[in-house]
N, C-alpha and C positions, 0 to 999 in steps of 0.2 A: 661282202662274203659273210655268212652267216657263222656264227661261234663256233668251233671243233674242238670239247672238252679232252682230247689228250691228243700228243704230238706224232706224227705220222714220218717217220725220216725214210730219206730215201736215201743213203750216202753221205755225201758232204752238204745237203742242205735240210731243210724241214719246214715242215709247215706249224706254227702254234696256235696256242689256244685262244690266241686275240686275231685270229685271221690272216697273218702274214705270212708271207715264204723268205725264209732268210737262208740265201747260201752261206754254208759255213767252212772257211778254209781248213777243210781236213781229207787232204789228197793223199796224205800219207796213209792213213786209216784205209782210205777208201779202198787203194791200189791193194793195199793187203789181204781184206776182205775179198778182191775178187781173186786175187793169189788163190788163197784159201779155197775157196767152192766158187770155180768155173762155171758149175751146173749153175747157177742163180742165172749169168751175165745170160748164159743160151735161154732159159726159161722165158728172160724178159724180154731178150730181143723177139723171141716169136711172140710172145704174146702178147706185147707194146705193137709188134709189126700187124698182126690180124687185127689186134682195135681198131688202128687206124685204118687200113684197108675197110674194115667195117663201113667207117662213113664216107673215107673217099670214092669209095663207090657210088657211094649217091652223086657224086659229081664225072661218074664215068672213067676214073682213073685208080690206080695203086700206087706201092713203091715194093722193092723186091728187098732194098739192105736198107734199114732202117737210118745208119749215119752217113751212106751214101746218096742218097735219095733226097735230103731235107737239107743240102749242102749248098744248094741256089735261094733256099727261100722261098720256091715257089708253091710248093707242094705242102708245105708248112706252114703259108699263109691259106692256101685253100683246105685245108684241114682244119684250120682255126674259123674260116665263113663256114664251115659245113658244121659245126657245132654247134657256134655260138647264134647261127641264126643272121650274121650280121656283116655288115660289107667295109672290107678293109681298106686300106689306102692302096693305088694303083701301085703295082710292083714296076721294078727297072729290067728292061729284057736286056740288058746287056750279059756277057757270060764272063767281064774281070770279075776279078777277087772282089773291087768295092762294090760291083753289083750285089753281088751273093750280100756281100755283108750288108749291104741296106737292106735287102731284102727280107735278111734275121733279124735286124735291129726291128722291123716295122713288125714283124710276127712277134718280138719280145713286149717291144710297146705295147702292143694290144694287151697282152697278157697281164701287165702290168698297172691297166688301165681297170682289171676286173677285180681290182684290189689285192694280187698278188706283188711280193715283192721279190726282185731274184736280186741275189747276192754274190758276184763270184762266178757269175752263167753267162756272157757274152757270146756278142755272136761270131767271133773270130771262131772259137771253140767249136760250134755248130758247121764252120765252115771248113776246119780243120779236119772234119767228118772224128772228132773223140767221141768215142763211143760213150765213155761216163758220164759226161756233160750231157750228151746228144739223147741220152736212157733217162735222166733226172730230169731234163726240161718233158720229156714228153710223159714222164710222169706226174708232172706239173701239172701238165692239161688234163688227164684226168682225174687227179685228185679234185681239180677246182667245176670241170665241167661234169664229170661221170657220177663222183663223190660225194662232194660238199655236198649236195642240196638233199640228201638220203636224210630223211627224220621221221625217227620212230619213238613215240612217247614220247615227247621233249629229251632225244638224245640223237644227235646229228654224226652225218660225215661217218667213219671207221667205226666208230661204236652204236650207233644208227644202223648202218649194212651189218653188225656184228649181232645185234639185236633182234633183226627182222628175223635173219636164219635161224636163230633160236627159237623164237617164236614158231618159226614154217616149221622147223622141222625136230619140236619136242613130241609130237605123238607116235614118233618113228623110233623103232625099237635098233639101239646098235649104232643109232646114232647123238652124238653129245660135240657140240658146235661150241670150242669153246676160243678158237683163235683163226686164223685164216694160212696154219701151213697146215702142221699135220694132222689134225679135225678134217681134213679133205683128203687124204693119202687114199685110205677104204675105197673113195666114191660112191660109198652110202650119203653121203651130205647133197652131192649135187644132185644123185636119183629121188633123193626124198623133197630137195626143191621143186624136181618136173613131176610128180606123181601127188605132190600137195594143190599143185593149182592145176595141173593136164594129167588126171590118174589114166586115162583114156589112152596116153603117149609109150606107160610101163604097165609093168606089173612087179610091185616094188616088193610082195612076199617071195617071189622067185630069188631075190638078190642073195646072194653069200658075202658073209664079211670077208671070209679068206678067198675071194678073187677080186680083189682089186682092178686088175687092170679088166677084166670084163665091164666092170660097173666101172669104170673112168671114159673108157671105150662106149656105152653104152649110152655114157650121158652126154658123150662129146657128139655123138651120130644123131642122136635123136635131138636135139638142141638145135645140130648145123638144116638138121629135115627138115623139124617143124616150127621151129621157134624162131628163123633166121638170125640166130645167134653163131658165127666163125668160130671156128675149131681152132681155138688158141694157146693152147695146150697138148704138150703129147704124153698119155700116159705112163708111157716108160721113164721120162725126167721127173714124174710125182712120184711112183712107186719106188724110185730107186737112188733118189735124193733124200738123204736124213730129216731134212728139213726143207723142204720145197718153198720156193721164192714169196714172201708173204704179199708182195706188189701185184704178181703176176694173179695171182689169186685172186686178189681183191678186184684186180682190173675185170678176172672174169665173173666172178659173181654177181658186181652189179650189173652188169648186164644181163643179170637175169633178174635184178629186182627191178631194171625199167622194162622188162619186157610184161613182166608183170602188174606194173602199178597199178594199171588201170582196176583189175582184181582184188588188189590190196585195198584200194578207196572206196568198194560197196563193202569189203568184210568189214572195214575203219569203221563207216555209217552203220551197218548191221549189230554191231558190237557195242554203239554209243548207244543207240536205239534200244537194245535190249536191258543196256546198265538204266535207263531213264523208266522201262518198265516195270522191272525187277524193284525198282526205288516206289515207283506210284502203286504197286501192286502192295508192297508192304506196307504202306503207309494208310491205303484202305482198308486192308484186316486190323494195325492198330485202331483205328477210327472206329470200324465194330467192335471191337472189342472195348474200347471207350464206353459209346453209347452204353454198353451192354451191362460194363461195370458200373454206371455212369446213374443209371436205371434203377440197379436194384441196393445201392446205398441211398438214393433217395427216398426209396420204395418203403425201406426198413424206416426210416428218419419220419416219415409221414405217421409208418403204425405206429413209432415210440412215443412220440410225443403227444397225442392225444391218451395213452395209458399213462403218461408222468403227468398230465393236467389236468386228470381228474383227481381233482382233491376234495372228494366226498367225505367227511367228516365220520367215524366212529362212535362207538356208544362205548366199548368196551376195550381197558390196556390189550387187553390179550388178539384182536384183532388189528389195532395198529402194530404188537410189534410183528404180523406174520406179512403185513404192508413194508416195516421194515426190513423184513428178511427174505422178501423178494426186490425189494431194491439191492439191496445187496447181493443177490444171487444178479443181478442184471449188472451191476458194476462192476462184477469178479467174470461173469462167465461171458455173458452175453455181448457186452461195450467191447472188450480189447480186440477181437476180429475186426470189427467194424473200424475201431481206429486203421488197423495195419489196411485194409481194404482200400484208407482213403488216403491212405500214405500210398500205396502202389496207384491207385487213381494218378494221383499229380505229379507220379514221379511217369507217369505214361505218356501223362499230356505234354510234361514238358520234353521229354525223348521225342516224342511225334512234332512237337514245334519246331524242334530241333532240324529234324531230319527236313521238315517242310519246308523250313528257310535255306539250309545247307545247298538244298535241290533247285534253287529260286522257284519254289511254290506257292500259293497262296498259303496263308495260314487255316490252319484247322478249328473252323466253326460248331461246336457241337449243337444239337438240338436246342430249341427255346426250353429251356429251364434246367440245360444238362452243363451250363457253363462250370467251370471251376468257381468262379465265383458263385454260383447257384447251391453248390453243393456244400463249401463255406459257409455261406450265410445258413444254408439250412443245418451243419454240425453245431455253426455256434447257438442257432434256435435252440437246438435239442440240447445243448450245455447249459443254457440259461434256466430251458426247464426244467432240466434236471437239479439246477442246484436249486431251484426254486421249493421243488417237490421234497428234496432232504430237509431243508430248512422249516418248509410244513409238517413234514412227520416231528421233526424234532418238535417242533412249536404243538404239536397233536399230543406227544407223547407227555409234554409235560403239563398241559392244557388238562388230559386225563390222570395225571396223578394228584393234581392238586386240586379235582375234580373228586376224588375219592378221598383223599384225605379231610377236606372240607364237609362230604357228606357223613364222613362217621364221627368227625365233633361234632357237627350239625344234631347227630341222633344221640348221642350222648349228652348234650346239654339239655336238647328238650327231653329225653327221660328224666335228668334229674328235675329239670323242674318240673316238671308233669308230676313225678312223685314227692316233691314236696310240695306241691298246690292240690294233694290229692286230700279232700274230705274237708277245706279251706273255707269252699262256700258253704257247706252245711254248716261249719260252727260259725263262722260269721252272719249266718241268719235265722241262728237258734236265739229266743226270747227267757231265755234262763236267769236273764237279769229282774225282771218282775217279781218273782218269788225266792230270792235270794235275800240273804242277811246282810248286814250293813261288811263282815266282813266276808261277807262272800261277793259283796257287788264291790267292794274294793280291791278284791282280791280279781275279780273278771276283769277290772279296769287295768290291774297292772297286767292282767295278761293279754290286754288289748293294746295296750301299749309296747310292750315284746315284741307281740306282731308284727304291728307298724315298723319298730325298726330292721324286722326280720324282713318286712316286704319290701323296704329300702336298701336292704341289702342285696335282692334275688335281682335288684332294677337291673342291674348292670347284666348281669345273664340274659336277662330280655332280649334287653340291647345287642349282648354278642349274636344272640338268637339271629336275630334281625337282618343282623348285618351281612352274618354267614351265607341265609336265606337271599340274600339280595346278590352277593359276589356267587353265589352259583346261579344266580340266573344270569349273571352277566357274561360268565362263561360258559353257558350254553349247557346247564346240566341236563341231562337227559331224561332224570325224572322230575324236574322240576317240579310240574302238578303237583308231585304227593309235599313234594318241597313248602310250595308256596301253602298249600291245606294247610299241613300240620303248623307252620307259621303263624298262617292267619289266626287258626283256634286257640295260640297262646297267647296273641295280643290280645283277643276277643277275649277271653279268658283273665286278662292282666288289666284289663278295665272296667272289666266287670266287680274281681277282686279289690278294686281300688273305690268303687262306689261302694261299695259292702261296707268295706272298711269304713268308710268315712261315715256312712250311714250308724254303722255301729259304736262309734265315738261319738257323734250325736247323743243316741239314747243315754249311752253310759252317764253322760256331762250332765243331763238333765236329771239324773239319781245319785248324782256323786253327791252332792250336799246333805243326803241321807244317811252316808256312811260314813265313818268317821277312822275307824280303825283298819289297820290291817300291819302285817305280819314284815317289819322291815326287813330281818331276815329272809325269808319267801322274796321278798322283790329285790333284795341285792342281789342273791342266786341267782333270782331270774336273769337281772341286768348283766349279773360277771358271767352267767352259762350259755347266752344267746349271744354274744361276739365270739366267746370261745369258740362257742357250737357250729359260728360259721367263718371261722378261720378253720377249724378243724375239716367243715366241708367245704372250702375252696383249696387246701394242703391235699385232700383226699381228690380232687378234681385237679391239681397241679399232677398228681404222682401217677394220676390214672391216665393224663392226656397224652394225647399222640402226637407226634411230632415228628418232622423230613427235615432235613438239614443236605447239603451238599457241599461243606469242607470241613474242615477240622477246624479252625476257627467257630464253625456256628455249633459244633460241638462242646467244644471248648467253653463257649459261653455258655451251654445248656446244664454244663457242670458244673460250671460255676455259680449259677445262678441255685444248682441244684446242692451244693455245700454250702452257701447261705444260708438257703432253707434249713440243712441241718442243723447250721449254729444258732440258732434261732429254738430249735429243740428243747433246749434247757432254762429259755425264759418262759415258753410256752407252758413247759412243765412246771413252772412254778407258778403260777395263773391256775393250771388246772387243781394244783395241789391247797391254792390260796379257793377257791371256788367248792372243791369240797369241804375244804372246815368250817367254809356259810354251813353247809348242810349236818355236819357232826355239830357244829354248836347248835344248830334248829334241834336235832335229837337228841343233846345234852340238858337242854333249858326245856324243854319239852317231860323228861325225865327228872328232872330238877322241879317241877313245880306241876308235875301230875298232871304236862296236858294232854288229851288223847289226839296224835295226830291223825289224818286220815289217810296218812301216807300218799298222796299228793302232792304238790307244791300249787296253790292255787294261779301263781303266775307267771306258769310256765308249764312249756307239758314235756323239757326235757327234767330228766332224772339222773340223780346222779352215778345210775348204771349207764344213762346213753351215753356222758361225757367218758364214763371208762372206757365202752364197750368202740367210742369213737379212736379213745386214745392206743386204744390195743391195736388200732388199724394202722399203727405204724411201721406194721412190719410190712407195706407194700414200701417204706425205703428204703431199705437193702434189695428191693423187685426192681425199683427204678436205678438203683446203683447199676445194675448190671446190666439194665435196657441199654442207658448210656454208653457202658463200656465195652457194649458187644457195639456198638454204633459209632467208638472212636474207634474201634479197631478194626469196621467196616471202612471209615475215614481213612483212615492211615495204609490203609489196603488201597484204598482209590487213590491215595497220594504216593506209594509205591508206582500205582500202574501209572501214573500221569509221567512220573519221573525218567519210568522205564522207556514211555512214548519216549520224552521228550528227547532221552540221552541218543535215541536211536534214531529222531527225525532232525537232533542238531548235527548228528554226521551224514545222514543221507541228504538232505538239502544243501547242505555247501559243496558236497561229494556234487550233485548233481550241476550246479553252477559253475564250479571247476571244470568239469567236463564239457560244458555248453561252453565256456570259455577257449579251453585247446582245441575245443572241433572250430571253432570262428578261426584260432590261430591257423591251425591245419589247415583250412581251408585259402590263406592268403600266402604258405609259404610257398618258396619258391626251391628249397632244397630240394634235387633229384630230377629223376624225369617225373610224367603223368601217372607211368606204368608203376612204380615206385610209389608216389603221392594214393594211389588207388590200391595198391597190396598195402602197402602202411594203413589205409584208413577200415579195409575188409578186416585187415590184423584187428586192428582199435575195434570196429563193431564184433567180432568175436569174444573178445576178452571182455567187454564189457556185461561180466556176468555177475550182474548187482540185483535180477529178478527176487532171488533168494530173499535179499535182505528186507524188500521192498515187502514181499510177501509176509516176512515175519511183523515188519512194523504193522501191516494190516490184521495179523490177528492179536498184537497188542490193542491196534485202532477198536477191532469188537468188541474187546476184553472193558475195555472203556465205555464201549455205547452199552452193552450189557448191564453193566455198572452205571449206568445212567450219568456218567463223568460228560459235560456236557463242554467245560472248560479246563486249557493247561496254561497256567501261567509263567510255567517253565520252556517253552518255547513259542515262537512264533511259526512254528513249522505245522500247519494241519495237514491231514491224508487228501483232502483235496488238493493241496501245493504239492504235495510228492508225487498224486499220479500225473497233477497236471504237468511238472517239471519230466518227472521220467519217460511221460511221451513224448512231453517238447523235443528232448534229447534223444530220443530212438528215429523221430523224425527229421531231424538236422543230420543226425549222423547220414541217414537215409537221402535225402537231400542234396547232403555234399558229392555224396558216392557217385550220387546222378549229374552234378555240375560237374566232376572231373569225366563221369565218362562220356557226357555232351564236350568236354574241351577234348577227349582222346578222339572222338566221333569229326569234332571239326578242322585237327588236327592234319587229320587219316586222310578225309574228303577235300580239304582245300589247300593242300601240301605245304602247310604251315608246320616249321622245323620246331626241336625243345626250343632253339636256343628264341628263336622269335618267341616264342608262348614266354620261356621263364624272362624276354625283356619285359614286353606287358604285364606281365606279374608286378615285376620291381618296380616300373612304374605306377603299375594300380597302388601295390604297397607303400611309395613313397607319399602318393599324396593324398593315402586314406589315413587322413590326419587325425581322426577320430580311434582308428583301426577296430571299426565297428564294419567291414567288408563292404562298405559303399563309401559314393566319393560325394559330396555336393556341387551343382554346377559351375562355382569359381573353382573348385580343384581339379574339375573335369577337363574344364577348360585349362587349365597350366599345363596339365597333364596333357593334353592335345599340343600345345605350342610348342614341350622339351621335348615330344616327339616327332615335331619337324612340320606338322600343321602349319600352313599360312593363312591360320584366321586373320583377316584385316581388319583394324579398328574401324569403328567408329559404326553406324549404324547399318553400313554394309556387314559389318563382321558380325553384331548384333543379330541378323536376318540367317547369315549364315549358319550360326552356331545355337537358334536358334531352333534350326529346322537337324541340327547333329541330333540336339537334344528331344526331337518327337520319336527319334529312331531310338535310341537308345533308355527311354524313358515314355514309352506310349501311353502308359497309366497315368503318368503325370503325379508321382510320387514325390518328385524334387532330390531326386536321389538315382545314382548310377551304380548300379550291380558290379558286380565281377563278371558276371556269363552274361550281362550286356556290353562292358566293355571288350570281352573278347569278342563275341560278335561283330560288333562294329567292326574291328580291328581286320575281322578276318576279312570280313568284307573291300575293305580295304587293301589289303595285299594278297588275296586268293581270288582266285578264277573257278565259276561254276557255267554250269549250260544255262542256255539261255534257249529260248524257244527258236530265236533266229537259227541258231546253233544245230536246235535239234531237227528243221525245217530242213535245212541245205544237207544235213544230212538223208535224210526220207528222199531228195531229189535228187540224190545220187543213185539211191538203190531204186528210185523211177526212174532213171535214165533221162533224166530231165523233165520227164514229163508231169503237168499237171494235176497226175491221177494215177495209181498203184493199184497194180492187180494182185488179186488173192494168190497165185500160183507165182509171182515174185518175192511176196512177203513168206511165202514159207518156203521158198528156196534160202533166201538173205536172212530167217531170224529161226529160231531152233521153238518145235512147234508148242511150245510153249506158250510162249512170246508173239508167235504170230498168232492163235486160236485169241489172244487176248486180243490183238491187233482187230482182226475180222470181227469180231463181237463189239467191239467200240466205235468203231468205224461207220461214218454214212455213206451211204451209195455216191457219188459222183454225180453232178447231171451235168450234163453238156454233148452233145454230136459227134463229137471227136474220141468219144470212150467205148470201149466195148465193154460190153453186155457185165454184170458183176464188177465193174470198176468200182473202187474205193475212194473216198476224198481225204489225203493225210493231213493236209493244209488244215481244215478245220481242227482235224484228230490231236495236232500239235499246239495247236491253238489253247485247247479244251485243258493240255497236259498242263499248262501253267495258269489257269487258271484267268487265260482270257475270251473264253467263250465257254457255254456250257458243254460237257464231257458226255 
């Protein structure tokens, strides 16, 4: 006897929800209730008495009083073969009392035998012709033969029959079926039974609710005409009873749900068929729509990346930074669509996986090169290039500044020395020594000798020369040409100067032994004003240079090294003061002893206007004071913004890690239903309105690139870790949203309760020992055992749990999800269709047959459903089909994925 989820009394006995019939001694009860309403005991006797009359007819006989009648046994065992199909023990003709009673005991025993249990129901009672006894036992029998086997949706017996008429008869207006007494009084319930499956039999908009007994009358005539269903019921005892007999009812209606079965089993298969449609049909628009999204994010990733890797080099700052300022227009405007784009991508694919497994479908193959992994590998491409390409601008940007700074010392030091080598060669190959006096040829000597140390002084300028000219060809200066020219002709220039010289020391050396005198004064001057003269022009070439620095420390040294210099001022100053009184004593002793100078100094050609005219030049220190100090205060400006990043990306990065942390938690609790877990998590993605902040750290982040701030050593947080973390977390949250509502989806589709999903929870949680939301395959496995798994040791169980583990782990990750472990799970204790399933249904609504006609498929399925049918469908072949026959066999086949569609 199949389960009957609630209990059915008839009196003193009842049938439960584990299958049993237990008489229960309550005669007292009993007696009273029929006290009370009479009308019951006549309802039932008639319509208990035409039931059975119903099938003892097929054996040729009746009974006229129900407790009279069934008092031998005989009649009551041929009522029980006329049912049940099956042949009882030979009955005893004799007509004593213990005939009778063997012959109820052996009608009991049967009864008894079909897993009913009677309790208190003897056949003395039966014999005795008791009427309450003799109405319960034969309610007995159709409870278990009439009843019990009634299922509709997975709900059997009284709430099965209580079901179906709901079902028949919700499109019926004026009618509401909601128990089996006074939901039938109207006779709108039974009229809208025969007019839902034989509309042909009424005309169910003629009916009025306020006649009753017309429409009870109407149902009972056309029932007994056409339906050969006995008029067991009169409608004057429904109308006129408060509460008309719930038994009798029952008895008669199902006999209208077997008269109809056969009807019920094509609408069953028509109804399976169309939910199996509706599932493949949607499941192909996702799938185009896949492709399609699928397409044009790759489409875009192909143009980006060939524009991020061209890294075509620049001549000029002002074109790199408009390279930077459309990368930047591409990471602010253009990038974050595309993110979200690929975020709805894999939250599609996995909904479509979803649904394809739930349905036992094959899974969904996209196009060669539209995989999920396809379009992964090609974001992370385009991530790599892109940072690749920030990383060259930056390395561009400052490749060209110190590309510029380099070329204007460059042009400054070869002016200066250009114009102090200017007019060098001509006096070094003038012959003014031959017709010179002893102190005038001693006097050229010492100024030859000046020279020499003046040109030993410029060496090292050379040398910077040189070297400037060589690091801008190494970074690829873009005039190089003029670069490497003007270079070459100061070498060329500087070796030449250096033969001259030596040439000119020559001669002198060879007339020096002629001369004898000269002016020691003149040659001290000379000696103290030409170190002077070129500390004074390298102070002048310190105060004038250019200089990049990029912190306050390299500032900081620039000052310092630049107050050095100051204090250095006042010895210097006493050199130049000791160096003009050579010269006031040359024009005292000169004045003193009447000599005429020639206002000259023969060994030297400065004078001691140029050492003034040099020293007055030190009012470019207070110029340089304030270069510096607009430069530390540009520093401390750039150490401002660096701090400002830094304060606002050491709260936004931990902010964003916190959050990546609760949404993992959220994700594993098990507090609440789904429905709850999924308005909490939409709640969480709404409130998380942190864009603001994100956007303001990004125009500090420019405020810095502008500022050429290249490094902060106040955080670890760069703008790329914030955008990278705050999509991380827009797409987890995204993510999750889609895993709970793939668990509400698999839920819904494989009648899996809270409370089973929130066990698999606790257990996922218990032995995600990590509680990183995956398990490893030793926790997998424990995890399988406390939930009642009988993995067997040893290399049987090895095999076994090795082939859990390709289902639940197909990538071979070494690692168990959550939304694989519920999968499994569901699989497990949920029931889906199966192709078989869907098959034996399609051969029902063929009538058995091999082969389906078009003008059946759109009678059985709403034309929807069947135009899809006929368009999918292949012809038939075989002899035995007419003309436009269909083959469903294949078509079913096709639907899960074992033949093509």
């Amino acid at each position: 006897m199949t389960s009957i989820e609630t209990q059915v009394q008839y009196g003193p006995y009842m049938m439960t929800s584990d299958s049993e019939q237990v008489y229960m001694n309550q005669e007292d009860d009993w007696d009273r209730d029929l006290l009370l309403d009479p009308a019951w005991e006549k309802q039932q006797r008639k319509t208990f008495t035409a039931w059975c009359n119903s099938h003892l007819r097929k054996a040729g006989t009746q009974i006229e009083n129900i407790e009279e009648d069934f008092r031998n046994g005989l009649k009551l065992m041929l009522l029980l073969e006329v049912i049940s199909g099956e042949r009882l023990p030979k009955p005893d003709k004799g007509q004593m009392r213990f005939h009778k009673i063997a012959n109820v005991n052996k009608a009991l025993d049967f009864i008894c035998s079909k897993g009913v249990k009677l309790v208190s129901i003897g056949a003395e009672e039966i014999v005795d012709a008791n009427v309450k006894m003799t109405l319960g036992m034969i309610w007995t029998i159709i409870l278990r033969f009439a009843i019990q086997d009634i299922s509709v949706e997975e709900t059997s017996a009284k709430e099965g029959l209580l079901l179906w008429c709901q079902r028949k008869t919700a499109p019926y207006r004026n009618v509401n079926v909601q128990n089996f007494h006074i939901s039938w009084k109207d006779g709108l319930a039974l009229c809208a039974l025969i007019h839902r499956h034989r509309p042909d039999l009424s005309d169910y908009s003629k009916l009025r609710k306020d006649d009753p007994m017309g429409n009870l009358n109407t149902a009972f005539e056309v029932t007994e005409k056409y339906l050969d269903i006995p008029k067991m019921l009169d409608a004057e005892d429904i109308v006129n009873t408060p509460k008309p007999d719930e038994k009798a009812i029952m008895t008669y209606v199902s006999c209208f749900y077997h008269a109809f079965a056969g009807a019920e089993q094509a609408e069953t298969a028509a109804n399976r068929i169309c939910k199996v449609l509706a599932v493949n049909q949607e499941n192909e628009k996702l799938m185009e729509e896949y492709e399609k999204l699928a397409s044009e994010l790759l489409g875009w990733i192909r143009r980006t990346i060939p524009w991020l890797e061209n890294r075509v080099a620049e001549q000029t700052m002002r074109t790199m930074q408009k390279k930077l300022e459309d990368f930047r227009d591409y990471r602010r405007i253009h990038k974050p669509p595309k993110v979200q784009e690929k975020c709805q991508l894999e939250i599609n694919f996995n909904t479509l996986q979803t649904k394809l497994r739930l349905s036992n479908m094959p899974a969904f193959m996209p196009s060669e090169g539209k995989m999920v992994s396809d379009i992964a590998n090609g974001w992370k491409g385009l991530e790599q290039v892109e940072k690749g390409y920030e990383e060259w601008l930056l390395t561009e940007i400052r490749r060209l500044e110190r590309l510029d700074h380099l070329a204007e010392k460059f042009k400054q030091k070869c002016s200066l020395h250009e114009s102090w080598t200017s007019g060098t060669v001509e006096l070094l190959s003038m012959k003014d020594y031959e017709s010179a006096s002893l102190l005038e040829i001693r006097a050229l000597m010492r100024i030859h000798e000046a020279f020499e140390s003046d040109l030993a002084a410029h060496q090292d300028r050379v040398e910077q020369i040189a070297a400037i000219a060589q690091e801008l060809n190494e970074l690829d200066y873009h005039d190089a040409v003029a670069i490497n020219a003007r270079c070459q002709g100061i070498c060329d220039q500087w070796d030449n100067l250096g033969t001259l010289t030596q040439k000119r020391r020559d001669s002198l050396e060879r007339v020096e032994k002629l001369w004898e005198t000269i002016d020691q004064l003149y040659l001290e001057f000379a000696k103290r004003a030409a170190p002077f003269n070129n500390w004074m022009d390298g102070a002048m070439e310190d105060l004038q240079d250019m200089f990049i620095v990029h912190s306050i420390e390299e500032i900081q040294s620039l000052i310092t090294a630049h107050d050095q210099f100051k204090a250095t001022l006042p010895e210097a100053d006493k050199e130049r003061m000791a160096t003009m009184g050579i010269q006031s004593e040359i024009v005292k002793m000169a004045q003193t002893y009447g000599i005429k100078l020639s206002g000259v100094n023969p060994y030297t050609v400065l004078s001691p206007q140029d050492i003034t005219n040099k020293w007055d030049a030190k009012h470019l220190v207070p110029l340089r004071d304030q270069m510096l100090q607009e430069e530390l205060a540009r520093q401390q400006s750039n150490e401002r913004l660096r701090h400002q990043f830094a304060a606002q990306a050491n709260i936004i990065g931990p902010w964003i890690q916190t959050k990546m942390a609760e949404i993992s938690h959220v994700s594993v609790d098990i507090a609440g239903s789904l429905e709850e877990q999924m308005s909490n998590l939409k709640q969480y993605e709404q409130n998380i309105n942190y864009k603001c902040n994100i956007d303001k750290l990004e125009g500090n982040h420019q405020l810095s690139q502008e500022g050429l701030i290249f490094n902060n050593k106040h955080t670890n947080f760069t703008m790329e870790h914030v955008h990278v973390g705050w999509e991380q977390l827009l797409t987890t949250i995204a993510r999750t949203i889609n895993e709970v509502e793939n668990q509400i989806l698999t839920r819904d589709s494989k009648g899996i309760s809270q409370e089973q999903l929130n066990e698999f929870r606790a257990s996922f949680n218990h032995f995600d020992r990590k509680r990183n939301g995956m398990m490893d395959p030793d926790d997998f496995c424990a995890c399988l055992i406390s939930m009642g798994f009988d993995l067997v040791s040893g290399p049987q169980g090895e095999v076994e749990f090795a082939c859990i583990m390709t289902l639940v782990d197909s990538n071979n990750t070494g690692v168990v999800t959550f939304q694989a472990f519920i999968d499994f799970m569901t699989r497990k204790t949920a029931e889906t269709d199966t192709v078989d399933q869907v098959m034996t249904r399609e051969t029902v609504m063929a009538s058995d047959k091999t082969y389906i006609t078009v003008e059946e498929l759109r009678r059985e399925l709403p034309p929807e459903q069947a135009d899809y049918c006929v368009s999918r469908m292949t012809r038939y072949i075989g002899s035995d089909a007419p003309s436009g026959a269909l083959d469903y066999i294949s078509f079913s086949s096709a639907l899960y994925g074992e033949s093509d569609l």
